[in-house]
C-alpha positions as CSV (number, residue, x, y, z in Angstrom):
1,X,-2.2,-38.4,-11.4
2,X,-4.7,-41.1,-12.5
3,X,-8.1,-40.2,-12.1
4,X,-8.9,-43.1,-9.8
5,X,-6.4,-41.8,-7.3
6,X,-7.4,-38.0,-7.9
7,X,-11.1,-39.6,-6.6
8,X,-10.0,-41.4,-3.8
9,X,-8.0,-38.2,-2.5
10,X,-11.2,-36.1,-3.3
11,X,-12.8,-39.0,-1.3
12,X,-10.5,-38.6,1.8
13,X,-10.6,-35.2,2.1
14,X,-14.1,-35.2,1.7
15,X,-14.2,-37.8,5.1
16,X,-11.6,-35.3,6.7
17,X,-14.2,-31.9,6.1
18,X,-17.3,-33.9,7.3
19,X,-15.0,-34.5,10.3
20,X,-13.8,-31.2,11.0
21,X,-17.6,-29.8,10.2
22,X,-18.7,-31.9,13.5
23,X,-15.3,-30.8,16.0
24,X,-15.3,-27.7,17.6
25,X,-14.1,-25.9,14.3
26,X,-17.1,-26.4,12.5
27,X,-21.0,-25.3,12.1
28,X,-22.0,-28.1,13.9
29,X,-19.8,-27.6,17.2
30,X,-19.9,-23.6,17.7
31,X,-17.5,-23.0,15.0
32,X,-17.3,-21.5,11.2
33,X,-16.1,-22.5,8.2
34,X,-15.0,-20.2,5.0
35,X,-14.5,-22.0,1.6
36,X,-11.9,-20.4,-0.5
37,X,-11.5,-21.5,-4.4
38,X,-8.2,-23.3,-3.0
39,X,-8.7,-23.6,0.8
40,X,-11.3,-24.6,3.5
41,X,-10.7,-22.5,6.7
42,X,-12.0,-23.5,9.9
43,X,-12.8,-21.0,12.8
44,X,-12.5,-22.8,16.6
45,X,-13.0,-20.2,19.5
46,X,-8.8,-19.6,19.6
47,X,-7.4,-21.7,16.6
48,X,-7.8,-21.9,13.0
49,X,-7.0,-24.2,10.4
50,X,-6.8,-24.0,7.1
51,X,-7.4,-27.1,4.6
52,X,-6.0,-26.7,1.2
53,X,-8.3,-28.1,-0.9
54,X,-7.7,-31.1,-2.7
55,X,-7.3,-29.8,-6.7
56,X,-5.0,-28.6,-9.4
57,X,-5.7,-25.1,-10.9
58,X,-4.1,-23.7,-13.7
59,X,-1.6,-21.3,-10.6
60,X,-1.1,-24.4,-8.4
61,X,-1.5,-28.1,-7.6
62,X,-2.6,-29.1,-4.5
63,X,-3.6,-32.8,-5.8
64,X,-1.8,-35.3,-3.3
65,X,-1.6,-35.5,0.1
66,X,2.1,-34.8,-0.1
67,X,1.8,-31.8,-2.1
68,X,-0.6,-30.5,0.3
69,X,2.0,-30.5,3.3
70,X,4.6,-28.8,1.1
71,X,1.7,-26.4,0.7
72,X,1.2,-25.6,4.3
73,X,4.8,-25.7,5.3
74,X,5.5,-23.0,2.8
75,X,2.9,-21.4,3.9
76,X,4.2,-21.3,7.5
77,X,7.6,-20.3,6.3
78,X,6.2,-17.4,3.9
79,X,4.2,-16.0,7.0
80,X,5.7,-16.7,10.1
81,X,8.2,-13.7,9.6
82,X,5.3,-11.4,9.3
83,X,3.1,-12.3,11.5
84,X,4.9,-14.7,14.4
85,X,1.4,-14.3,16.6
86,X,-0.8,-15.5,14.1
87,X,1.3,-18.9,12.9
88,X,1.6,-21.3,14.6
89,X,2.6,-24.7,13.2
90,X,1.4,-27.7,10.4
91,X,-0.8,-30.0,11.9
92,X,-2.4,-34.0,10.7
93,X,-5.6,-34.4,11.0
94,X,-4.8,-38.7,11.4
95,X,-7.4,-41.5,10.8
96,X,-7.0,-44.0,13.4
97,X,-7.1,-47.9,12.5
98,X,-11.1,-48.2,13.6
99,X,-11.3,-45.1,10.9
100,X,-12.0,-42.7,13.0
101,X,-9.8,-39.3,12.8
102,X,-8.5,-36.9,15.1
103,X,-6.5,-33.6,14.9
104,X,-2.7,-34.3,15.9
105,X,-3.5,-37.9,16.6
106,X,-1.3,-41.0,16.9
107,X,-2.8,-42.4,13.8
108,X,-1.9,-42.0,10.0
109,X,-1.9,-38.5,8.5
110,X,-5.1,-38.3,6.1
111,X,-4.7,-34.6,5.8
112,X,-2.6,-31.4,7.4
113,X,-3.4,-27.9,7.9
114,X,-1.8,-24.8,9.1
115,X,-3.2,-24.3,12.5
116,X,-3.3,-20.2,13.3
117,X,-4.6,-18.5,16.2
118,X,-7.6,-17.0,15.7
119,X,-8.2,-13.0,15.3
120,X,-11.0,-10.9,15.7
121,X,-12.3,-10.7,11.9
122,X,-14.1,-7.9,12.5
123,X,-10.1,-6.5,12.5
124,X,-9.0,-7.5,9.0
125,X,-8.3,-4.3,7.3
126,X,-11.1,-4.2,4.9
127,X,-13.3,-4.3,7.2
128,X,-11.6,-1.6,9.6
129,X,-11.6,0.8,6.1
130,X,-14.9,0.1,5.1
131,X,-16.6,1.6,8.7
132,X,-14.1,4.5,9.2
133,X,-10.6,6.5,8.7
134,X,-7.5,4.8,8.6
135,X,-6.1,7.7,11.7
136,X,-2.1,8.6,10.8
137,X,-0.8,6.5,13.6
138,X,-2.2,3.3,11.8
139,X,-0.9,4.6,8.0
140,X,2.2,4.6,9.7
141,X,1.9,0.9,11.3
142,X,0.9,-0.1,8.2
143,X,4.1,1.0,6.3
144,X,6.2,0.0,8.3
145,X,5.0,-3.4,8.3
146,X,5.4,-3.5,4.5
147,X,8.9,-2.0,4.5
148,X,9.8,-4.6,7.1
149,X,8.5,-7.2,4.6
150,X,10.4,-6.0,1.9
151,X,13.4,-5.2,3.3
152,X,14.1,-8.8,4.7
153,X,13.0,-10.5,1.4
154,X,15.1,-12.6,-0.5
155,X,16.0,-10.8,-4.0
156,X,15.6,-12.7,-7.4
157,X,17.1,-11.8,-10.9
158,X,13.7,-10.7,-12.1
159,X,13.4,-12.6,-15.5
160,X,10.4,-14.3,-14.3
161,X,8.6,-11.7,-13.1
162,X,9.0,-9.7,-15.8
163,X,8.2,-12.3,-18.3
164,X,4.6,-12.3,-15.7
165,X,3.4,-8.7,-16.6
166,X,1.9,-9.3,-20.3
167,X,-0.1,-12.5,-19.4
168,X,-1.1,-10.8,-16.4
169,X,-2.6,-8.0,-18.3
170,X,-3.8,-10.8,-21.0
171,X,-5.3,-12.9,-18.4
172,X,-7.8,-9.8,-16.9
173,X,-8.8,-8.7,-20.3
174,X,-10.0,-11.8,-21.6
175,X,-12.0,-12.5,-17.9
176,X,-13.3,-9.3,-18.5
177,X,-14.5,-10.1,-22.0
178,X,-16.7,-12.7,-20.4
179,X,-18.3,-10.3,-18.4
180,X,-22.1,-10.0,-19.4
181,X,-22.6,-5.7,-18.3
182,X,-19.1,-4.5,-18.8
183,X,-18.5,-1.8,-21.6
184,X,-16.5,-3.6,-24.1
185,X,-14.7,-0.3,-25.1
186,X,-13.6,0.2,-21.8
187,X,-12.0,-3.0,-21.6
188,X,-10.3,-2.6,-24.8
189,X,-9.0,1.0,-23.4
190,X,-7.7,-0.5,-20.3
191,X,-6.4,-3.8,-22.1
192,X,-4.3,-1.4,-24.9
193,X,-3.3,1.4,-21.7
194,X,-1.9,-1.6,-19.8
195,X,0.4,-3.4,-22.1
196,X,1.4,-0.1,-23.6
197,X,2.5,1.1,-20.5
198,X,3.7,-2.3,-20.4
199,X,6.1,-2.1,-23.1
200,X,7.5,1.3,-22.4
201,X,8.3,1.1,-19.3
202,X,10.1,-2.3,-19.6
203,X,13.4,-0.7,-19.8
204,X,12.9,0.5,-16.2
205,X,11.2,-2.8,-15.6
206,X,15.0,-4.2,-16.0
207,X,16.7,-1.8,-14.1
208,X,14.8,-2.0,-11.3
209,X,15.2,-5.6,-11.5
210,X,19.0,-5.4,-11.5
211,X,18.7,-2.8,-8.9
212,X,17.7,-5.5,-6.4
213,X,13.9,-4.2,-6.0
214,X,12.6,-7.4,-7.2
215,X,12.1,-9.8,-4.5
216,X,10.1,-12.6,-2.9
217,X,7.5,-10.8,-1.2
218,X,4.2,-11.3,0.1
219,X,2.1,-11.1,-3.1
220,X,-1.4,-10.6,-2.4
221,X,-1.6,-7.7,-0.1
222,X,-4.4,-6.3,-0.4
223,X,-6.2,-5.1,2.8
224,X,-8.2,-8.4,3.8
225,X,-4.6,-9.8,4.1
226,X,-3.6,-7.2,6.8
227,X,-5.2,-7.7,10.0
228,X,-5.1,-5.6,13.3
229,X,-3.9,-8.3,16.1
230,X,-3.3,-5.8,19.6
231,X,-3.4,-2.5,18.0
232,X,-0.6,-4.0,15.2
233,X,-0.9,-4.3,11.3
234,X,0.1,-8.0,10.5
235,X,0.4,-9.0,7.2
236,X,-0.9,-13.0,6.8
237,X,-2.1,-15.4,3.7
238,X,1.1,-14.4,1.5
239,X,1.5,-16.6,-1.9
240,X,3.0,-19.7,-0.9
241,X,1.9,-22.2,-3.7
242,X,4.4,-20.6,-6.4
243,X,7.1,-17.9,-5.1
244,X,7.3,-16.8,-9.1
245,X,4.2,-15.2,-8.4
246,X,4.8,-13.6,-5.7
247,X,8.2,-12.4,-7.2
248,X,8.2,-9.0,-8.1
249,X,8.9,-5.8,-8.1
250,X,8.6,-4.5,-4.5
251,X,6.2,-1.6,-5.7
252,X,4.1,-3.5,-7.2
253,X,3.5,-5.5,-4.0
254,X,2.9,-2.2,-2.1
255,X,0.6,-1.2,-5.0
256,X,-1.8,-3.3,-3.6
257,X,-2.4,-2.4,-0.7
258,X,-2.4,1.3,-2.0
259,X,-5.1,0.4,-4.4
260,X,-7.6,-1.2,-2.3
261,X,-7.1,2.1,0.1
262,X,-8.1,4.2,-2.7
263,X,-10.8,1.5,-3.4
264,X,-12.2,2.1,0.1
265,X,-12.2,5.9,0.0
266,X,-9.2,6.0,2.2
267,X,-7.0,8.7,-0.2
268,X,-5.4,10.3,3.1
269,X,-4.5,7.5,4.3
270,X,-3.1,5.7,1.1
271,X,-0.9,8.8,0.8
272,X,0.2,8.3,4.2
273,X,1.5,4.7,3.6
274,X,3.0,5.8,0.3
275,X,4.8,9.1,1.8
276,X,6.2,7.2,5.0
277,X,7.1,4.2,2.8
278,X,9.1,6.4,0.4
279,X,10.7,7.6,3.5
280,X,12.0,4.6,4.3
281,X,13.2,3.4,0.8
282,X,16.3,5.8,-0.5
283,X,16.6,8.0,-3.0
284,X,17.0,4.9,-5.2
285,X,13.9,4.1,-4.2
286,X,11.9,7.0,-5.9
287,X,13.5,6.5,-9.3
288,X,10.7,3.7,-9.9
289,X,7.4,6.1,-9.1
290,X,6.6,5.9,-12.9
291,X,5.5,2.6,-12.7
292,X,2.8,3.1,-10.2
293,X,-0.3,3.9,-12.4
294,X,0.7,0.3,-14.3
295,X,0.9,-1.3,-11.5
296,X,-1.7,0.4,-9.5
297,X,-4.2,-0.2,-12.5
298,X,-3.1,-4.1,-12.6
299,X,-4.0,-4.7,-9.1
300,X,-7.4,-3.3,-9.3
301,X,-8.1,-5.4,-12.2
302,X,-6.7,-8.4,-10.6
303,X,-8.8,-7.9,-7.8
304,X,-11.5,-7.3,-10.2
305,X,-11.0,-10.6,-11.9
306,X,-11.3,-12.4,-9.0
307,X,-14.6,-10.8,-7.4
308,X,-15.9,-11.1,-10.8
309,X,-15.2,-15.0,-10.4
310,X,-16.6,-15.3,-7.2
311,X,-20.2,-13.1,-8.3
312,X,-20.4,-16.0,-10.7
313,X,-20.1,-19.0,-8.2
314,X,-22.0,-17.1,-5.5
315,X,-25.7,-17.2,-4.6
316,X,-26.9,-13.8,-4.5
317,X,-23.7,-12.3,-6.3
318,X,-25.2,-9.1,-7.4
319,X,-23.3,-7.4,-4.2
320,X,-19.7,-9.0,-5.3
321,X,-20.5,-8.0,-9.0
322,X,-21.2,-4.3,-8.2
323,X,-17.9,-4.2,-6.0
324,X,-15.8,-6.0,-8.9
325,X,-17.4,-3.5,-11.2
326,X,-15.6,-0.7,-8.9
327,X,-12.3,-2.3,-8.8
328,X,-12.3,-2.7,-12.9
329,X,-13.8,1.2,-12.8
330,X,-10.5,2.1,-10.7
331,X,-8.5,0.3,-12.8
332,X,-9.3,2.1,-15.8
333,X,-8.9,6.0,-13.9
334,X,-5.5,4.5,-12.5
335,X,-4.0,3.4,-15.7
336,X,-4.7,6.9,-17.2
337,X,-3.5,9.6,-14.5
338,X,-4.2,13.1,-14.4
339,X,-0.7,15.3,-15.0
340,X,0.7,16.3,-12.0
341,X,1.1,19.5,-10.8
342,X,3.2,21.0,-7.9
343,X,2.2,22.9,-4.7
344,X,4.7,24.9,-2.4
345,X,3.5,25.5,1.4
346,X,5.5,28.7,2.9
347,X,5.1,30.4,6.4
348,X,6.9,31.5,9.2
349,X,7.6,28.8,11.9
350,X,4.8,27.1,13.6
351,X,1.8,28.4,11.1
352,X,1.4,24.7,10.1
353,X,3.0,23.9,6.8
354,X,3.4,20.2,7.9
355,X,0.3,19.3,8.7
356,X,-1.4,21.0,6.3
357,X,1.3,19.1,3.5
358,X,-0.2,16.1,5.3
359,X,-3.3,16.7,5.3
360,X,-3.4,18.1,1.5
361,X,-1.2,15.5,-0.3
362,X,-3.5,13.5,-0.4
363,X,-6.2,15.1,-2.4
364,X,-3.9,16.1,-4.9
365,X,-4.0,13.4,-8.1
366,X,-2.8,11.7,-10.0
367,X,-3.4,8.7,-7.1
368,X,-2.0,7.9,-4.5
369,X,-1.4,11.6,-3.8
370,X,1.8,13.8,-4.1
371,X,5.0,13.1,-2.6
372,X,6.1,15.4,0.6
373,X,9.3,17.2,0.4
374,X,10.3,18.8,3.7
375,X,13.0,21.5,3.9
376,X,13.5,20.1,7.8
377,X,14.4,16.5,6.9
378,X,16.2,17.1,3.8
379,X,18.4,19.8,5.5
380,X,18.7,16.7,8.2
381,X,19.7,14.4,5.5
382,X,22.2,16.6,4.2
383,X,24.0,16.3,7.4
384,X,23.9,12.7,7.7
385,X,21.3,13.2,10.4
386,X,18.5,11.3,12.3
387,X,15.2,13.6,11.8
388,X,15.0,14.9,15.4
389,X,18.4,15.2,15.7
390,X,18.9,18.4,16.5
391,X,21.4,20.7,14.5
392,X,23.5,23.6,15.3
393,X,23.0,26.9,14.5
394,X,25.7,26.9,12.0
395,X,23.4,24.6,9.9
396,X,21.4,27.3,9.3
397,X,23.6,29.8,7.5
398,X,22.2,31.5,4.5
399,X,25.0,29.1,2.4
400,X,23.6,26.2,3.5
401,X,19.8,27.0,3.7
402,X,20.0,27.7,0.0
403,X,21.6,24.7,-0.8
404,X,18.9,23.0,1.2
405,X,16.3,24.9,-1.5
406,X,18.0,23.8,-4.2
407,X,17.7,20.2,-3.5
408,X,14.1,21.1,-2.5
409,X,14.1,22.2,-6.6
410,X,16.0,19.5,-7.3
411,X,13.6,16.7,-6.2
412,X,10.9,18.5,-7.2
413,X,12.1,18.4,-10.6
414,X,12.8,14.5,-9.7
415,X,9.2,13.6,-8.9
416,X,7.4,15.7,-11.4
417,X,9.5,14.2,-14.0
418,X,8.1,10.5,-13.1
419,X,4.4,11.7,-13.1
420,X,4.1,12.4,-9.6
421,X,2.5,15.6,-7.8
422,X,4.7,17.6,-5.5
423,X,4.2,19.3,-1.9
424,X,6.8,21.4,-0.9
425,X,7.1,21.8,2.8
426,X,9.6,24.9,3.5
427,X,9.5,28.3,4.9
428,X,10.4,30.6,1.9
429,X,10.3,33.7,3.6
430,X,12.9,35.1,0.8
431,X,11.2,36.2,-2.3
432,X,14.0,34.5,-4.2
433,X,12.9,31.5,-3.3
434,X,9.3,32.1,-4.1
435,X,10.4,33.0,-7.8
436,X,12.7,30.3,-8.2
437,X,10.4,27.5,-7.6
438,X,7.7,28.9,-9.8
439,X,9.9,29.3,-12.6
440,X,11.0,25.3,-12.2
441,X,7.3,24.3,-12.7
442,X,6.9,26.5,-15.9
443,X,10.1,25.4,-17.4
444,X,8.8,21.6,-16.2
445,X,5.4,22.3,-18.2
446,X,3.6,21.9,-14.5
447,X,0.3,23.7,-12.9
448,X,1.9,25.7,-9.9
449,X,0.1,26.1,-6.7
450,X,1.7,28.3,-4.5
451,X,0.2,28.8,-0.6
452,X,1.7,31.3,2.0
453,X,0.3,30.3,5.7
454,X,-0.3,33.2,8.1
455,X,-0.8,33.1,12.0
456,X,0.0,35.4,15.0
457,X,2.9,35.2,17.3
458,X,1.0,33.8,20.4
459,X,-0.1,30.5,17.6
460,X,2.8,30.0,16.2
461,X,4.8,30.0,19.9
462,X,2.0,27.6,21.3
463,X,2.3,25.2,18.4
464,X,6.3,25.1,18.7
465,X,6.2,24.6,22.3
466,X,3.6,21.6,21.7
467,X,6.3,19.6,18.9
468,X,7.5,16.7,20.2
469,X,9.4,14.2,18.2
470,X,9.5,16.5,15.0
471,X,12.2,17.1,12.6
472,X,12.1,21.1,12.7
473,X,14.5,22.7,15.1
474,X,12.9,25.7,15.4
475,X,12.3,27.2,18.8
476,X,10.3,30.3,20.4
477,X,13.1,32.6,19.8
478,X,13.2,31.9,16.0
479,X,9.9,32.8,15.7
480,X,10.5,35.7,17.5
481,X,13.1,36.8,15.2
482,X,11.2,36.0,12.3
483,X,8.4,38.5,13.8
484,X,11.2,41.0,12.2
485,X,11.7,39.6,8.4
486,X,11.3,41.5,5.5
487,X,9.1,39.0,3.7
488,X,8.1,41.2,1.1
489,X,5.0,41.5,-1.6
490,X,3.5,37.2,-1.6
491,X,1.9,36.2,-4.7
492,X,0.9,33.2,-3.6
493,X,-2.2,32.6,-2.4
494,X,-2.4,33.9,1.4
495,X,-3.9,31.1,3.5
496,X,-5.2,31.8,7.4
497,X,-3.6,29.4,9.5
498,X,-4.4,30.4,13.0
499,X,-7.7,28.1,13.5
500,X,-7.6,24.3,13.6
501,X,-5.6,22.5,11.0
502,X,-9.0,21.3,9.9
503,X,-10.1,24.6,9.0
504,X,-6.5,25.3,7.1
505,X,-7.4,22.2,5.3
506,X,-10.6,23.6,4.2
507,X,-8.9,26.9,3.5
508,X,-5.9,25.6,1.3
509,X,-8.1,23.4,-0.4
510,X,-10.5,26.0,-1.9
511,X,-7.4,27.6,-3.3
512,X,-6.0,24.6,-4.7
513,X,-9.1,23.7,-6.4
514,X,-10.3,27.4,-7.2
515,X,-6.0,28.1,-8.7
516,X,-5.6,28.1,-12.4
């Protein structure tokens, strides 16, 4: 494109902004506008739109007018799917013949936008984490959404993307270099960490690839992408300029938006997405968890990179410096991640092993927490079972329950293989049991925390009788006949569980942290 007609564009759109700044969109008429290094968004009382901004950067080429539409059709195609409430359709902003322009007019198409309907900003995820805790209910929204995503997203061989990760890596290094106040040794440390991790796990890479786990996805979900619209996660603003970016490996797109929970202190309920994600995938699915501290790491330093670009454009940057700062600080813990270790919750029904695996997982490193391994839904899975199905009492012969425990083992072994921390959520009354499971982590090399819950009778009945929707089938008179177990000597350590499952938090935690 000749640099005459690049001006005249840049003129023309320049006509178009001054336009929209006077409508109802802009400053002048009760509206706002937000400029983006590639977009110009305009905020009307219902309706958005967003401009793409007349240029060509080294990631995409919005230069003509034509190119531009592509743009925000693509865009509409990407994100529709994901968000149906939020887009809408491409419009023209069209200059009439006495030069005036309109939105959706009659006259010739001088620019076009993707018209949205307007959300409550104050309920774009990053702002929701940064004033208070992400509850389960919305962890759980917020997985699902992304599983949706990815489970309806085309599938690609994967050359390309993997081809993407060095540059990637090369890319945030040398921004970093440029960064006047970062530690150059700690660049060089998370440069050399990445693209060794990089090159090792590139055999996995592959297989993943050829597994069908690379796919078109979303690309850039991080947590000012998701917004709450009625109660419900929506995931908007995917990559639409160049589907090889957003191409990849379906972890790494979840990656994001597990990074910038841990970013925003939100550790429970990163774990949360993560565990109920996992759920969701296959066992297939969990062969890949070595690759999370790469591409963890890489999304904080992308997200890094780009705050440390805006901090230099903006007037009074010092705030976006100090937040890109954190993101390349969590990118250098995340690309080096504490070994795991593996944790086994016991107890008699209804003293609260599941919500205290819940409500522990998440504090355990390396980030984003341990994985949750239920006795109840894999006994479920081994009969081909929904989770609250319920089963009959011939799945509960001694035969079967220890084959349940030794895929329990099995899994464990799994996980802890790939890096990954390990709550085990089972009764084991038996001491057996107990044994066995401490043996696999010192024949795995792993730190063993082992917790036994404790709570009377009346508790435990009062809980049971309160489960609704749960995958345990056990009823009053089961914990009525366990009253009459012979348990025997517990060497793990003995945790009261007959207060609020706040307090058992607070119990089991100053065992975990005080067990060697």
């Amino acid at each position: 494109m000749s640099d005459e007609k690049s001006a005249a564009e840049g003129d023309l759109q320049r006509q178009v902004l001054d336009f929209l700044d006077r409508s109802s969109f802009g400053p002048a008429g009760g509206g706002k506008r937000i400029d983006t290094h590639a977009s110009m968004v305009f905020l009307g009382a219902d309706r958005v739109l967003k401009v793409k901004r007349a240029c060509r950067l080294p990631f995409l080429d919005y230069s003509t007018l034509e190119k531009r539409k592509r743009a925000c059709e693509e865009e509409l195609k990407v994100n529709a799917p994901n968000a149906p409430e939020l887009y809408r359709r491409v419009v023209a902003i069209t200059r009439n013949a006495d030069g005036t322009f309109e939105i959706d007019g009659k006259g010739t198409p001088a620019e076009w936008a993707v018209e949205m309907t307007r959300f409550d900003d104050t309920q774009a995820l990053d702002r929701v984490a940064a004033g208070k805790a992400i509850d389960p209910a919305l962890a759980t929204a917020i997985a699902d959404a992304i599983r949706r995503c990815h489970d309806r997203a085309p599938r690609a061989d994967g050359e390309s993307w993997l081809a993407s990760i060095p540059p990637i890596i090369e890319r945030n290094s040398a921004k970093f270099r440029t960064v006047q106040r970062l530690d150059p040794a700690a660049i060089d440390r998370l440069d050399a960490a990445s693209r060794d991790a990089a090159t090792a796990l590139r055999p996995l890479l592959r297989q993943r690839a050829e597994q069908g786990y690379v796919r078109r996805c979303h690309g850039d979900l991080h947590l000012a992408n998701i917004a709450l619209v009625d109660g419900r996660p929506l995931l908007f603003d995917a990559i639409e300029f160049d589907p090889v970016i957003a191409t990849t490996d379906v972890l790494y797109d979840l990656a994001f938006t597990l990074m910038d929970l841990l970013h925003f202190n939100q550790a429970a309920a990163a774990n949360e997405v993560f565990n109920l994600y996992l759920a969701g995938t296959g066992d297939a699915g969990r062969d890949g968890l070595r690759l999370l501290p790469l591409f963890l790491s890489m999304r904080a330093a992308i997200r890094a990179h780009v705050l440390f670009m805006k901090s230099e454009q903006a007037v009074g940057s010092d705030a976006v410096w100090q937040e890109a700062k954190r993101y390349f600080d969590l990118a250098g813990r995340l690309i080096a991640p504490e070994p795991p270790v593996l944790v086994a919750i016991g107890g008699l029904s209804g003293t609260g092993k599941s919500v205290l695996a819940r409500g522990l997982a998440g504090l355990i490193a390396p980030p984003p927490g341990a994985v949750i391994v239920r006795s109840d839904v894999v006994r479920k899975h081994l009969f081909g079972v929904d989770e609250t199905t319920a089963l009959p009492e011939s799945a509960y012969r001694p035969d079967v329950t220890a084959r349940v425990y030794g895929m329990l083992s099995s899994e464990a072994r799994r996980l802890l293989a790939q890096g990954c921390s390990v709550v085990l959520d089972a009764a084991y009354l038996q001491a057996a049991e107990r044994a066995e499971i401490a043996v696999l982590a010192g024949t795995c090399g792993i730190r063993f925390i082992g917790l036994f819950l404790t709570a009377d009778l009346a508790t435990r009945l009062a809980r049971i009788a309160q489960r609704q929707g749960d995958a345990s089938d056990a009823t009053g008179d089961v914990a009525r006949k366990q009253e009459t177990f012979a348990i025997g000597a517990v060497d793990w350590h003995i945790i009261d569980a007959s207060g609020t499952p706040e307090q058992s938090l607070r119990n089991a935690r100053a065992s975990v942290c005080g067990a060697g």
